[in-house]
N, C-alpha and C positions, 0 to 999 in steps of 0.2 A: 530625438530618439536616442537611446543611450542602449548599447548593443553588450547585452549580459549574458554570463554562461550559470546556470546553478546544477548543482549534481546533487543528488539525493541518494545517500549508501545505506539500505535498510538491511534487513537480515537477508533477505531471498535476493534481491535484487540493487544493481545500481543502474541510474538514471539520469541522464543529460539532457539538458534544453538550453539550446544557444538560441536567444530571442532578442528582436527588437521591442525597448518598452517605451510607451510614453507613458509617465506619472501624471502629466496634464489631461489629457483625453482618456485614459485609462485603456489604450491600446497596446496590446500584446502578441506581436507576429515571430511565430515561428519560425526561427531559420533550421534547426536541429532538432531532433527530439527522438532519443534514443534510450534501450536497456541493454540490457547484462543479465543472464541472471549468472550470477556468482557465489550463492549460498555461503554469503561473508558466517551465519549464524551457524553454521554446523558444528553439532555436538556444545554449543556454549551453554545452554540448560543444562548439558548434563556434569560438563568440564568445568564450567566459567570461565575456558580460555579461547580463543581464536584459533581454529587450525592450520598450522604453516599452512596445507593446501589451499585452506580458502583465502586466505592472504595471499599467494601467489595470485590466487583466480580475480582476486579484487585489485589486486595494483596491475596484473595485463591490463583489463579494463581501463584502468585509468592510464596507462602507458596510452593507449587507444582516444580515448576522452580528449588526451591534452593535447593529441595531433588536430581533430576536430576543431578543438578553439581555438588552437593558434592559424590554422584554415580560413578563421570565420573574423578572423580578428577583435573577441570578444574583449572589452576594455574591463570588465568587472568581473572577477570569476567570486562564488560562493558555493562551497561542502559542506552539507551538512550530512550528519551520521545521526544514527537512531538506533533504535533498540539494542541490537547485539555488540556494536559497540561502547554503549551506556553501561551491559553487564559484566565487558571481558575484563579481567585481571592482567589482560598482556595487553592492554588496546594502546598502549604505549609506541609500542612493534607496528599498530597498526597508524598514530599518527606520523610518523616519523618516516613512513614510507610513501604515506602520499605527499606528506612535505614534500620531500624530495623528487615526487615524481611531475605534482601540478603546480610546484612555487607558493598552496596555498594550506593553509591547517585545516583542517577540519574539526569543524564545529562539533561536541557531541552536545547534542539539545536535548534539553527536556521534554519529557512527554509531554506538558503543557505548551511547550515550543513547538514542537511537533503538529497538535493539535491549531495552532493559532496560523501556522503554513497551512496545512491542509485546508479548513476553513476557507482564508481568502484565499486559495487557489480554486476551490469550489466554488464557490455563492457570489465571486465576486460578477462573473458574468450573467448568473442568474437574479438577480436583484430588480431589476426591470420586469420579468417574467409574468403577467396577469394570470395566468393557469395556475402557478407553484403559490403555497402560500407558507406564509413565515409563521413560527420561528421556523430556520430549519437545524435538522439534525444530520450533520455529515458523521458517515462512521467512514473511518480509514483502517482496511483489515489488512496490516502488514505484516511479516513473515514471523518476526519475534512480539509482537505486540497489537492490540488494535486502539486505535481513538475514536473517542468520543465527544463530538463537538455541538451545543445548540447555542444559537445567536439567530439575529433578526440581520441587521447591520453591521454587528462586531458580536464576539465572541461572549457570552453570558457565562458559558459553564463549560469547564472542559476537565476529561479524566481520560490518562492511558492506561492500559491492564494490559499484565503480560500473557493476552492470551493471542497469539498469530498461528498464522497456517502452519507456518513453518516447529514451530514450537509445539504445537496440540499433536502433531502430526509424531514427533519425536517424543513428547511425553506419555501419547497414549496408542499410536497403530504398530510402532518398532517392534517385532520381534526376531532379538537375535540380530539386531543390527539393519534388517531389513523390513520395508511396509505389508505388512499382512496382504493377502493378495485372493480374495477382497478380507476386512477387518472383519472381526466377529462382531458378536452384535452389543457383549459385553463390554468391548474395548470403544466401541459406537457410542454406547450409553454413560462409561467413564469419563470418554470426551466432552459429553452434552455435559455433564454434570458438572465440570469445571468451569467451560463456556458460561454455563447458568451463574456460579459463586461468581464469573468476575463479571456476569452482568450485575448483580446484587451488589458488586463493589462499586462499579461506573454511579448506579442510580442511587447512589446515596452524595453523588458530588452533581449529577448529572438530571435534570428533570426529560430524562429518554422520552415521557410517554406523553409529554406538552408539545412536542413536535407535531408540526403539520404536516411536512414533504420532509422524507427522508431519501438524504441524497450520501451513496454510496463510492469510494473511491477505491483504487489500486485493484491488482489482476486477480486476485481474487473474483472480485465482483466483476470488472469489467467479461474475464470470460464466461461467467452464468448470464451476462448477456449478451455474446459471443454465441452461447450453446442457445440459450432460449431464439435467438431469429434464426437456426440454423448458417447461421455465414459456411461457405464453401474455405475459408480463409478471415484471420484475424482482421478486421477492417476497422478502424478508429475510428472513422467517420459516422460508418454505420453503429458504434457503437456508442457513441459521446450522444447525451442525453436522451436515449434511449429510456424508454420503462418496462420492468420486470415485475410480475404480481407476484405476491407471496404465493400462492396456488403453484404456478409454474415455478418459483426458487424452491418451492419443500418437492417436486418429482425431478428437477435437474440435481437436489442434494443427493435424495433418493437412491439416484441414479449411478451418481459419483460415488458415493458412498459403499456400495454392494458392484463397483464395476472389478473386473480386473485392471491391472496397469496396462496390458497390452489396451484395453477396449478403450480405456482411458485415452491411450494413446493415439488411438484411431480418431478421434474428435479432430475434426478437419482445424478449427482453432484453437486447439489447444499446442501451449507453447510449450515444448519437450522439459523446460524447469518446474512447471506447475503439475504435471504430471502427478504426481506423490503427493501433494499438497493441498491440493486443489477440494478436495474432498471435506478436510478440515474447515480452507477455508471457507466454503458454502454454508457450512454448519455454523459457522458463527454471523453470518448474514441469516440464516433463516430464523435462528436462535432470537437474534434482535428483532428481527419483523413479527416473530410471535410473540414477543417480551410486550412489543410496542404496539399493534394493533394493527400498524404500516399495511396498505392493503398492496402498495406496490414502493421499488425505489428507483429514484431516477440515478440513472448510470452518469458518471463523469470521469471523461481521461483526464482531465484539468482536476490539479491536487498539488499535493505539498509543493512538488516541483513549479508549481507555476506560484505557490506562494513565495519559496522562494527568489523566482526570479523579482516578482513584486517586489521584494525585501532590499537585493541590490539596488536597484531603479529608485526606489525612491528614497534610500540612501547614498545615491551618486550626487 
């Protein structure tokens, strides 16, 4: 067993798993597995720079991260960074301070790299599954971007678009700086409308609608199905391969969509950073499931972050 840390820094959020892997057996035990949300992305649509404050908010975190693994005595650490770091003009600012903070650089990856973690951190424990049928398709709806991945055993076809919660949410609910409360119905339909262009862009690298089981990652999706079993409380357990019908994601979008932020907030699992964004994100899962025919998607916490660690392990 070879005891790995990987950290995943997207736009909305940062993410740690300090795990035991075996690459022989293909076991993977959780010793850690934590977030942040740190809205690394803010304002970088509109800026294309990183805001001092969210770089404060992303290197606490990792001030925090790197006491964890030296706790754990993880022997292999790996960062990787995604979307809003891919887009900032100062993300310089931003390697140089986590150098310094976890001894390690952070990777910025392509959205094809992206897609190829996510993936094997998804399908890899589903592959045995006689219920689930292949190819499948994992969408990963992250804060500044989402992917798209279909593969049987490995990766056939993969495309990122810049369309995430975090992002649609900033390019079309802001007004004045702040989230419409609830959005109008025009600002609703500007957003669908983008969502739709950058499906239009995905299926042109992407055979979306050859997919059998469509399998869904990141919090986004994990809390519409959070919301859909009613949880009292966020619970992973309960929510790790879990299935959502497209029926119940278009009245949880619905719902999100036309809530206030206080009601929003009242959602017993809803996590206080998805709050504002959350609405978006549903929309581009529901957006997909109608595109693709998907009559339901299986949920998974297992994603890039456990591709990741896969990556260390079996590069030790």
């Amino acid at each position: 067993m070879t005891r790995v840390a990987a950290i995943d820094c997207g736009t909305n959020s940062i993410r740690l798993l300090v795990a035991d892997a075996d690459p022989r057996t293909g076991e993977l035990v959780d010793l850690d597995r934590r977030m942040t949300i740190v809205r690394l992305g803010q304002g970088v649509d509109r800026t294309g720079r990183l805001a001092p404050e969210a770089l404060e908010r992303t290197f606490a975190a990792c001030r925090a991260y790197a006491r964890v693994i030296k706790e754990h005595g993880a022997q292999r650490v790996r960062f990787v960074a995604t979307s809003a770091s891919r887009d900032a003009e100062n993300r310089d600012a931003f390697v140089r301070g986590v150098l310094d903070i976890l001894g390690v650089e952070p990777e910025v990856i392509t959205g094809d790299q992206e897609a190829e973690f996510s993936f094997t951190g998804a399908t890899r424990e589903l592959a045995g599954r006689a219920d689930l049928h292949r190819p499948f398709l994992v969408v990963d709806i992250g804060g500044g971007s989402t992917e798209f991945v279909v593969g049987d055993d490995r990766v056939r076809a993969a495309r990122s678009v810049d369309v995430g919660c975090v992002r649609m949410t900033e390019r079309h609910l802001l007004q004045d700086g702040v989230v419409q409360d609830p959005p109008s119905e025009e600002r609703i339909a500007a957003m669908r409308a983008d969502i739709e262009a950058a499906l239009d862009r995905a299926e042109r690298t992407v055979p979306l609608r050859e997919a059998r089981t469509l399998v869904g990652l990141a919090g986004s999706v994990t809390t519409v199905s959070a919301i859909a079993q009613g949880l009292p409380a966020y619970d992973s357990t309960a929510i790790h391969h879990s299935r959502v019908t497209r029926e119940r994601v278009r009245e949880i979008t619905d719902r999100l969509l036309h809530a206030t932020h206080a009601e929003r907030a009242a959602i017993p699992s809803m996590h206080p950073g998805r709050v504002d964004v959350i609405g978006a994100g549903a929309l581009v899962l529901l957006s997909l499931m109608e595109r693709t025919g998907a009559k339901e998607v299986v949920v998974s916490e297992h994603d890039i972050l456990d591709g990741i660690a896969w990556s260390v392990a079996t590069d030790a």
